[in-house]
N, C-alpha and C positions, 0 to 999 in steps of 0.2 A: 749365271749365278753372281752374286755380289750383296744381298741385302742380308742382315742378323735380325732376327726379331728375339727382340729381349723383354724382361718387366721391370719396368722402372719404381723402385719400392716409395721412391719420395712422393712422388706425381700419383702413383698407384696405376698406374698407368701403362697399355701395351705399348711399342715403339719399334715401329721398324728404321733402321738406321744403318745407313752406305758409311763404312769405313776409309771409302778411299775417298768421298768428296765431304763427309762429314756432314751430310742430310740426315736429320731425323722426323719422320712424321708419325705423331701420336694419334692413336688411337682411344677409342671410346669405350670406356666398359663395356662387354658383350652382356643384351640381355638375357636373364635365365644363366650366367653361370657365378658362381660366386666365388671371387678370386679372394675374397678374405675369409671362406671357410675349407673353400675344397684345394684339391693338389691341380694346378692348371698346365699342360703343357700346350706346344703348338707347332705350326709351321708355317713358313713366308715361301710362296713359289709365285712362278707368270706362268699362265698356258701354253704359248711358245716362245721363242729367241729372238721376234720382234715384235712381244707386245710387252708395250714400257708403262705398262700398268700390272701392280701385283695382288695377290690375295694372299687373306690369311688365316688359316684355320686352327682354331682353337678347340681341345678335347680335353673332358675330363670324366669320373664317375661320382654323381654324385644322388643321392636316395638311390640307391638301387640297379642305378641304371646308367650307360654311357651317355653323353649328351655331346654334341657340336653344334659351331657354329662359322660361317663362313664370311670374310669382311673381303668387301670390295674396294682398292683404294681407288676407283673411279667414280661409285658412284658415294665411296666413304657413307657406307651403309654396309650394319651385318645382316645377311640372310635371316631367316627362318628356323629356331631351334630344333637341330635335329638329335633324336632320341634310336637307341637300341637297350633291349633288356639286358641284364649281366645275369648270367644261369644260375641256379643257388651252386653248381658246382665249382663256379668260378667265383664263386662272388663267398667275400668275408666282409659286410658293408663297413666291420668296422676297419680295416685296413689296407681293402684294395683302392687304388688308384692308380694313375695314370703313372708309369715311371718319368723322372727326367730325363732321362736320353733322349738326344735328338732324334725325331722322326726321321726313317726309311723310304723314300719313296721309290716305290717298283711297280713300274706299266704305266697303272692311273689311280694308282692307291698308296694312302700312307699308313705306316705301321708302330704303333708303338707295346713297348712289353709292358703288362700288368702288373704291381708291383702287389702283393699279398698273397699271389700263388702265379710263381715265376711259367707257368705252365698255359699261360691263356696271352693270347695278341688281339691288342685294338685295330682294326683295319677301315680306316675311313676311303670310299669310294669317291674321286674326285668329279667321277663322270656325273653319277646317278647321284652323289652327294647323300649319300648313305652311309649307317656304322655298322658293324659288325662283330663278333667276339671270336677267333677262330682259337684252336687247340692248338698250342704245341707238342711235339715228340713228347710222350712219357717219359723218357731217360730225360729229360728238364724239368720234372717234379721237383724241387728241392733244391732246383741245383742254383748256385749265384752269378750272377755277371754275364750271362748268355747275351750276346748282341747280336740285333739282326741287322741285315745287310744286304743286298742285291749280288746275290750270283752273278759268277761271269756270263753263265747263261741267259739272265734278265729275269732269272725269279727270283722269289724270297727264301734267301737264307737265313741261318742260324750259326755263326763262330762261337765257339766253345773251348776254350781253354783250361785243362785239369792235368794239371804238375807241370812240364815239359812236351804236350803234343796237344795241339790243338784241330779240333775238329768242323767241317761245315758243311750243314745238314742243308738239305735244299726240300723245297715243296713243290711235289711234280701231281699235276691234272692231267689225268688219262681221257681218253676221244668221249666218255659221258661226265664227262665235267664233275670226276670225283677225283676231291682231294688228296693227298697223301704225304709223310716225310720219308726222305732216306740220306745216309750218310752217303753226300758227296766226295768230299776228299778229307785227309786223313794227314796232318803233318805233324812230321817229328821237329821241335824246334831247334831243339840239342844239336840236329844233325845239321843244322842251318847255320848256327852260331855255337861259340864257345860258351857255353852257360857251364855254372855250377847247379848242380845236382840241387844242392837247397835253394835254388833262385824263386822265386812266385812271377810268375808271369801273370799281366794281368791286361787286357784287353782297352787302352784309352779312350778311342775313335775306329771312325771308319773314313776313309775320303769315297764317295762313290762315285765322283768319274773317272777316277784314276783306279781303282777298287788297291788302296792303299790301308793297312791295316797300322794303327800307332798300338806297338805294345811296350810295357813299361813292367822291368826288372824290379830289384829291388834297388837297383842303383843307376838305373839308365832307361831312357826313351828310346825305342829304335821304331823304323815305318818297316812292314813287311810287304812287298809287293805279289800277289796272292797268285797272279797268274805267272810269274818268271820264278817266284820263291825266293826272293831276292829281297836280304838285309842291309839297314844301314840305320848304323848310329847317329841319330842327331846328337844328343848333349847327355853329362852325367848329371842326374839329379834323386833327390831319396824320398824329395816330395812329391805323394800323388795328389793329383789336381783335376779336373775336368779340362779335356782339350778337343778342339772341334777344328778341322782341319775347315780353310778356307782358300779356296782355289777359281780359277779360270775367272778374270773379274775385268770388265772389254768398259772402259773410259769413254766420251764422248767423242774425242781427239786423239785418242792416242790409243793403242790394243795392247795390253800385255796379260801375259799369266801374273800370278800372284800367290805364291806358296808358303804361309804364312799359319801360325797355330793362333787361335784365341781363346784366351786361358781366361778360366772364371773359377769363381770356389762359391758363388751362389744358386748356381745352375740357372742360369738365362738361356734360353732358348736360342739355336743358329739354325740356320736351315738357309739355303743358293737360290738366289733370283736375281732378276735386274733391277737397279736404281731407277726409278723412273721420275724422267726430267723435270716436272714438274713438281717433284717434293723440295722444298725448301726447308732449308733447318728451321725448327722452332725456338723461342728465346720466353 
């Protein structure tokens, strides 16, 4: 991990960009999707942990339908337009789109939440390179701020937070490859930390190697560690912002972790991969 893929509004332009050596290399409008009408989100990943070339996957809904597209920065070409229908049950053309939250990745697939009916997830297949629209639990009909996440098990989850206990549902496939939700675990956050009763707990981030939860008070940031249950305050603050944890990031010369937030209030896209050596800043 180590690349952010952001939209650069001046340039109009995708850009994935290394924070610690300060590489950025632009990209090219994808054809077939229109980043000056529709809502565009995305994802920067490498296949494995030594190949120092990345990809970058871009999803969005637009007529009707999901669409992606996948950029190679090797051969600095995108794929092939790929399409899935959106069901009329999911689909309100005039107001679903892609959310901004950073993509999910669990197994070989990335996940993002629908935003017009918080009850449906985009699921792009890395292997097959296909989209998908799968259901969420019922009980997330309506509901706001659902984040999904990778179980400690390695599937996909759902964190849910409503007053002081937050909940996470997991999605479990039985031996004929049918799907299903159930409530995984169940926490009380009051019993964790000293909250006030009136507090609004609300969900920032997710870190997924570390499965580090960032939840944010009315007056405070804390990480909740999901598997130990385990609090800690970073800083007081009253403003809520977009925060995308950025972690494990391996230099040429030198190896270190790197635990670090990156704060936006435009929603730029972040998502972990490797710099790869060959990108040089652009000017």
């Amino acid at each position: 991990h180590g690349l952010v893929l952001v939209f650069d509004k001046t340039r109009q332009q995708f850009m994935v960009w290394d924070p610690v050596t300060g590489h950025k290399h632009y990209i090219a409008d994808p054809p077939g999707l229109d980043v000056t009408k529709y809502v565009i989100n995305g994802a920067v990943f490498r296949s494995s942990a030594a190949d120092v070339h990345f990809q970058v996957v871009l999803v969005a809904i637009q007529d009707g339908q999901a669409v992606a597209r996948v950029y190679s920065s090797e051969t600095r070409l995108w794929g092939n337009l790929i399409t899935a229908p959106v069901t009329s049950e999911s689909s309100d053309l005039f107001v679903t789109y892609v959310t901004m939250e950073p993509a999910v990745l669990v197994g070989h697939a990335l996940y993002w939440i629908l935003s017009g009916t918080s009850s449906h997830i985009l699921e792009f297949d890395l292997e097959r390179e296909s989209l998908a629209v799968i259901r969420m639990p019922e009980y997330f009909s309506g509901v706001m701020w659902p984040k999904l996440m990778q179980a400690n098990d390695g599937k996909l989850g759902i964190l849910y937070v409503s007053g002081l206990t937050a909940q996470l549902w997991k999605r479990n496939t039985d031996l004929h490859g049918v799907a299903s939700w159930g409530i995984g675990t169940t926490i009380e956050l009051d019993k964790l930390l000293s909250l006030d009763p009136r507090d609004v707990v609300i969900i920032q981030g997710f870190a997924e190697e570390s499965h580090l939860v960032l939840l944010k008070t009315t007056t405070s940031l804390f990480t909740l560690k999901l598997e130990q249950l385990q609090f800690k305050k970073l800083f007081d603050t009253k403003v809520r912002c977009c925060c995308y944890p950025f972690e494990s990031v391996y230099g040429a010369e030198v190896s270190r972790s790197v635990s670090r937030l990156l704060r936006c209030t435009n929603g730029p896209f972040a998502e972990g991969s490797s710099a790869s050596p060959g990108d040089q800043p652009s000017t």
